[in-house]
KEDOSE-677846 format. One line per field, with one value per atom (N, C-alpha, C): residue number from 1; residue in three letters; chain; atom name; z, x, y. Coordinates in nm, 3 decimals. Layout:
<rs>
i = [NUM | ...]
aa = [Ala | ...]
ch = [A | ...]
at = [CA | ...]
zz = [Z | ...]
xx = [X | ...]
yy = [Y | ...]
</rs>
This chain:
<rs>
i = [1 | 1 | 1 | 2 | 2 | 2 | 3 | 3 | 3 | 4 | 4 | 4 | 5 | 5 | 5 | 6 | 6 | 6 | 7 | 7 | 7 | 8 | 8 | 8 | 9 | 9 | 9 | 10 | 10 | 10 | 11 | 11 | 11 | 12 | 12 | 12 | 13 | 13 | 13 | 14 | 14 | 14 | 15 | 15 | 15 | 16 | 16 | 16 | 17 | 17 | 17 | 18 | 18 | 18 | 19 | 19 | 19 | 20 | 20 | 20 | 21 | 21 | 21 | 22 | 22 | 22 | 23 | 23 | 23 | 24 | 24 | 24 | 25 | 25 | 25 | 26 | 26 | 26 | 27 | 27 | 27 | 28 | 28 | 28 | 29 | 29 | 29 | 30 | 30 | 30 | 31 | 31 | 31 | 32 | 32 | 32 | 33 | 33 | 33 | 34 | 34 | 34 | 35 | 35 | 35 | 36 | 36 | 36 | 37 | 37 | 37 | 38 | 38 | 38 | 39 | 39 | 39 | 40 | 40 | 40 | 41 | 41 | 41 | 42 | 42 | 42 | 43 | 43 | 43 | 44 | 44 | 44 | 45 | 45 | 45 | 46 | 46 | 46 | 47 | 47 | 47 | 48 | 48 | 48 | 49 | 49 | 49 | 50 | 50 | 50 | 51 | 51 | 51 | 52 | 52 | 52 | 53 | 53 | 53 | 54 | 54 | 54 | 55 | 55 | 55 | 56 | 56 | 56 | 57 | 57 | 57 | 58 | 58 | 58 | 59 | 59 | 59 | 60 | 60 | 60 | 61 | 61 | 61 | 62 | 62 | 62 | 63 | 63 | 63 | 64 | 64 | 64 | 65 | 65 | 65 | 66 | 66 | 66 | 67 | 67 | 67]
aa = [Unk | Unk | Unk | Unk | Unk | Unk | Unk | Unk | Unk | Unk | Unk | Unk | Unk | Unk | Unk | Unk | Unk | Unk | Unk | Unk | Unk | Unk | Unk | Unk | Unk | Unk | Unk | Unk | Unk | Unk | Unk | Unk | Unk | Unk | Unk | Unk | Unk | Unk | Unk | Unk | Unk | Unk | Unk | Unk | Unk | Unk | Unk | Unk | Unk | Unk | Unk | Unk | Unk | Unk | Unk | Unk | Unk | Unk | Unk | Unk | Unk | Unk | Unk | Unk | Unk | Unk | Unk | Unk | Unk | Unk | Unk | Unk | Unk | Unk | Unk | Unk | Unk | Unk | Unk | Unk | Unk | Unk | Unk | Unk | Unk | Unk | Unk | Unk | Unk | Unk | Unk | Unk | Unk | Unk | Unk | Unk | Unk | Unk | Unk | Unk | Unk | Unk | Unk | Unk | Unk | Unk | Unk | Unk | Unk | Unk | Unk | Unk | Unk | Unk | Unk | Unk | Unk | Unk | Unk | Unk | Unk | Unk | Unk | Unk | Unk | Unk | Unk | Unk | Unk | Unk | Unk | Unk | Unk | Unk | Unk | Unk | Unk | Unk | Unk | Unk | Unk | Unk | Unk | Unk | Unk | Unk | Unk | Unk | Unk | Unk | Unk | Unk | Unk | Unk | Unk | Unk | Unk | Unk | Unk | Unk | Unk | Unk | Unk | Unk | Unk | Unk | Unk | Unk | Unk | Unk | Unk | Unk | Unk | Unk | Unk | Unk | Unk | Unk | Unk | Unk | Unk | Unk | Unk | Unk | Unk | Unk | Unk | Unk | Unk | Unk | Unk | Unk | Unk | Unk | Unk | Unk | Unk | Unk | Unk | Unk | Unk]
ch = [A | A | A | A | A | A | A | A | A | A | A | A | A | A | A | A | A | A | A | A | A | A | A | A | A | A | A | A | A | A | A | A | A | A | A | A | A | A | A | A | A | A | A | A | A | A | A | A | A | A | A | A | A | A | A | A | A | A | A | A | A | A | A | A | A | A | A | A | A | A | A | A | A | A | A | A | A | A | A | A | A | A | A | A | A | A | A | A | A | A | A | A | A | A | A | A | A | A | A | A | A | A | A | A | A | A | A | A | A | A | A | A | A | A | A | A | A | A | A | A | A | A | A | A | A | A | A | A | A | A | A | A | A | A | A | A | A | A | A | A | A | A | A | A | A | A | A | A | A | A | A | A | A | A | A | A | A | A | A | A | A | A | A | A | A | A | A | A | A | A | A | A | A | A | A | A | A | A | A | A | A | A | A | A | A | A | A | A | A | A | A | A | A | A | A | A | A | A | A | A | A]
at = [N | CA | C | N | CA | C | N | CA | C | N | CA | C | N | CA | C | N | CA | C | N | CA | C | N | CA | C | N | CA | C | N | CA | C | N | CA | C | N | CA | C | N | CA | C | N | CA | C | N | CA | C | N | CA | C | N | CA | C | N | CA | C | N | CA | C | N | CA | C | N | CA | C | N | CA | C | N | CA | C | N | CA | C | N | CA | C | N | CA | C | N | CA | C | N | CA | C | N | CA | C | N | CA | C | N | CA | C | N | CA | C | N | CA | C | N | CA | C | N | CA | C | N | CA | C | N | CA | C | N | CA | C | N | CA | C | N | CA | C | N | CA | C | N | CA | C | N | CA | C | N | CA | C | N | CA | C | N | CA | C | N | CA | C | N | CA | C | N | CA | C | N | CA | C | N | CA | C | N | CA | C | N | CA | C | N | CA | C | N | CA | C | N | CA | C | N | CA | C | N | CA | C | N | CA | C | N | CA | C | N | CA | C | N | CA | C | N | CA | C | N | CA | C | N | CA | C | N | CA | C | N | CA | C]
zz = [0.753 | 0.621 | 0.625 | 0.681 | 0.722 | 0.772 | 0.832 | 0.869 | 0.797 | 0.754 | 0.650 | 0.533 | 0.485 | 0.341 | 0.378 | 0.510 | 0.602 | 0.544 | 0.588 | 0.662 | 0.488 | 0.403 | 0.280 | 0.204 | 0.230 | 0.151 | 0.203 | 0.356 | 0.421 | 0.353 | 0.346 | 0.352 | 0.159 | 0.092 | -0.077 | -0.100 | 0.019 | -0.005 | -0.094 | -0.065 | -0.152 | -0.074 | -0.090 | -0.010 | -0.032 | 0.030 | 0.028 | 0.073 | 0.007 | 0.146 | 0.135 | 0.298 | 0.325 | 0.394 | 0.297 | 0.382 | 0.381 | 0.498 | 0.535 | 0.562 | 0.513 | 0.519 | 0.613 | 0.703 | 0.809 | 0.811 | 0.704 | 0.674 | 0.643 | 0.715 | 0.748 | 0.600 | 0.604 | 0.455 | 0.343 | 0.304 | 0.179 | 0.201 | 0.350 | 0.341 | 0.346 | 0.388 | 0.357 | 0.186 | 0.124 | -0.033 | -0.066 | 0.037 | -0.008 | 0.068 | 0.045 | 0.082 | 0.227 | 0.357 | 0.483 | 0.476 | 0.408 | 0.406 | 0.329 | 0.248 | 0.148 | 0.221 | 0.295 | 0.413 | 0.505 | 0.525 | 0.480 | 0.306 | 0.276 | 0.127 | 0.110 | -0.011 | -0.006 | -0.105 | -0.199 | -0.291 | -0.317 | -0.393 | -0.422 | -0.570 | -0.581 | -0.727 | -0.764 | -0.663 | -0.702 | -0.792 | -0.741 | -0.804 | -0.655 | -0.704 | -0.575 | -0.578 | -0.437 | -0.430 | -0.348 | -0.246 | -0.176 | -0.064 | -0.093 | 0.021 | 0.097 | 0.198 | 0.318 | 0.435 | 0.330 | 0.348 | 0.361 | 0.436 | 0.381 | 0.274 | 0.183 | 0.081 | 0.155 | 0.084 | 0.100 | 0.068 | 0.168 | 0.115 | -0.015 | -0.029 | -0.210 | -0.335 | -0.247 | -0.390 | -0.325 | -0.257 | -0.192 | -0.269 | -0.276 | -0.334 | -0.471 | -0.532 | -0.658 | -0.676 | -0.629 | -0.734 | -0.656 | -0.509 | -0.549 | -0.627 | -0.653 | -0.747 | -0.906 | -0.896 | -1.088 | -1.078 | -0.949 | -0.961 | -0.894 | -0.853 | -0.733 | -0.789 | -0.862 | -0.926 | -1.046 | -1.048 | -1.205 | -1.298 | -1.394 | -1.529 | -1.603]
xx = [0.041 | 0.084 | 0.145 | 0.093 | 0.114 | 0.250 | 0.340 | 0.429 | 0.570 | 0.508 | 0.602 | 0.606 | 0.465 | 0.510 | 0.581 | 0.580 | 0.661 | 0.820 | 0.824 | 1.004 | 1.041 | 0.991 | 1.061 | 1.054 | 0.950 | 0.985 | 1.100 | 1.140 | 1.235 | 1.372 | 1.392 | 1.485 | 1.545 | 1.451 | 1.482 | 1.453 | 1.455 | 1.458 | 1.339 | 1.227 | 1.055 | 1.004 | 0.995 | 0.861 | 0.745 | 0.656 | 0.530 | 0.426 | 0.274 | 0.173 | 0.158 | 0.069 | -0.021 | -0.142 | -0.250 | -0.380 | -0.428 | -0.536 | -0.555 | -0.770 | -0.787 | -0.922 | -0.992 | -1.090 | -1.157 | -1.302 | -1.349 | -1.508 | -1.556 | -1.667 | -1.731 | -1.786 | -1.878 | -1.931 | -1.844 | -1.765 | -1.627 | -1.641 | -1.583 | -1.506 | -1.628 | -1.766 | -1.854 | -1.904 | -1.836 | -1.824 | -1.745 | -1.678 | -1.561 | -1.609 | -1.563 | -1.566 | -1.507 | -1.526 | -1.466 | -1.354 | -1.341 | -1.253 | -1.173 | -1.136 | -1.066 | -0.983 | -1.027 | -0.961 | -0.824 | -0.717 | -0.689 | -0.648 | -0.666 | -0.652 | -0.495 | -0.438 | -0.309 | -0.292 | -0.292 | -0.320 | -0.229 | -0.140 | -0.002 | -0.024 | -0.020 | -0.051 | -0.193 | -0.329 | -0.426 | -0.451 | -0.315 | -0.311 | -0.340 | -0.413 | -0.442 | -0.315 | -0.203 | -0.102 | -0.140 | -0.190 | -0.240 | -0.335 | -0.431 | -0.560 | -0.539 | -0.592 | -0.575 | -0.460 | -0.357 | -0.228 | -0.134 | 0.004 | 0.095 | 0.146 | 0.168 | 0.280 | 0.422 | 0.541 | 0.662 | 0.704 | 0.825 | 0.883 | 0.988 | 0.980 | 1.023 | 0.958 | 0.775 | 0.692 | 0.647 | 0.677 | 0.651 | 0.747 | 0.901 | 1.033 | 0.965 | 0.928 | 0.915 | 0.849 | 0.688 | 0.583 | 0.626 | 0.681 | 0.761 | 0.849 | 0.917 | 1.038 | 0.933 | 0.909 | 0.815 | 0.758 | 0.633 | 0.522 | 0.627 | 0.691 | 0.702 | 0.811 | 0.926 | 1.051 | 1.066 | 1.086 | 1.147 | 1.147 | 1.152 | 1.214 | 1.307]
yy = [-0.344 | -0.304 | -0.165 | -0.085 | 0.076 | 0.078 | -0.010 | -0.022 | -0.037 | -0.166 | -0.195 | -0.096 | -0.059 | 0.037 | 0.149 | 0.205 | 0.340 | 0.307 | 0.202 | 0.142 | 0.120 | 0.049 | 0.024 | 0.148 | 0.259 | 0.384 | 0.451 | 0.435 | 0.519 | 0.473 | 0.363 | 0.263 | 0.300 | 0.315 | 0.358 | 0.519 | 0.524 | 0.729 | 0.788 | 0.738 | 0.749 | 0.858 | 0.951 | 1.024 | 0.984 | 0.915 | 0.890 | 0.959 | 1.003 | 1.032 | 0.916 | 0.861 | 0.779 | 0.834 | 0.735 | 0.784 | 0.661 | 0.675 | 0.545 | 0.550 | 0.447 | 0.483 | 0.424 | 0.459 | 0.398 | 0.437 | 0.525 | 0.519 | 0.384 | 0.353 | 0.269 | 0.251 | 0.328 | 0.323 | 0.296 | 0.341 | 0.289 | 0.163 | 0.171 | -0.007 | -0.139 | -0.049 | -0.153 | -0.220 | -0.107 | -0.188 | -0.300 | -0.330 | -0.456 | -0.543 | -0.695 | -0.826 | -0.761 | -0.802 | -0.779 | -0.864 | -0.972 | -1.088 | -1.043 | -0.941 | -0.902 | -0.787 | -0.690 | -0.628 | -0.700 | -0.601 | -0.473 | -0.471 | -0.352 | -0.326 | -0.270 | -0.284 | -0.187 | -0.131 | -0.016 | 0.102 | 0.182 | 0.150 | 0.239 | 0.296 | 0.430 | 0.494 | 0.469 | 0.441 | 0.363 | 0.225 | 0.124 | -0.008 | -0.063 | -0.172 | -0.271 | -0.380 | -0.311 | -0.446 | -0.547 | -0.528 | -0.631 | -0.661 | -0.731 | -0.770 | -0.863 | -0.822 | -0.934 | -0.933 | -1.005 | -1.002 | -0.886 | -0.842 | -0.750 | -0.844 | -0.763 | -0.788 | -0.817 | -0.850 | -0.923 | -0.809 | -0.768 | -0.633 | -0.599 | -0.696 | -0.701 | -0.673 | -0.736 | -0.659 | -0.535 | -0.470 | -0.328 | -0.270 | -0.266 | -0.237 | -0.215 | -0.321 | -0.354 | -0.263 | -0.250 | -0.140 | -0.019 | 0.010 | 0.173 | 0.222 | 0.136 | 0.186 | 0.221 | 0.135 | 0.122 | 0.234 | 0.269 | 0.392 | 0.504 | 0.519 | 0.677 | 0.728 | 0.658 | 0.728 | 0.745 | 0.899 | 0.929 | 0.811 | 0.804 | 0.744 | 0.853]
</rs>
């Protein structure tokens, strides 16, 4: 996922941070089966799965740019 959200922010000119979480403890609050998590603006886009880089496009443009 870390990958792809990199390449589609580069690609629409987004500055992003990314942080990435690997405390044991956090991630022992979630379903393991629900892992990896994906958290843009603190919205949950997608578990498990990467997202399609179209709904990556989609909620950066909506959360990270001006109006």
């Amino acid at each position: 996922m870390r990958e792809v959200v990199i390449a589609e922010a580069e690609r629409l000119g987004i500055a992003i941070q990314l942080e990435e979480n690997g405390d044991a403890e956090q991630l022992s609050k979630f379903n393991p089966l629900s892992l990896p998590r994906l958290y843009i603006a603190g919205d949950l886009v997608a578990s498990q799965n990467p997202p399609k880089t179209q709904a990556i496009e989609r909620v950066l443009k909506k959360t990270l740019t001006p109006q």
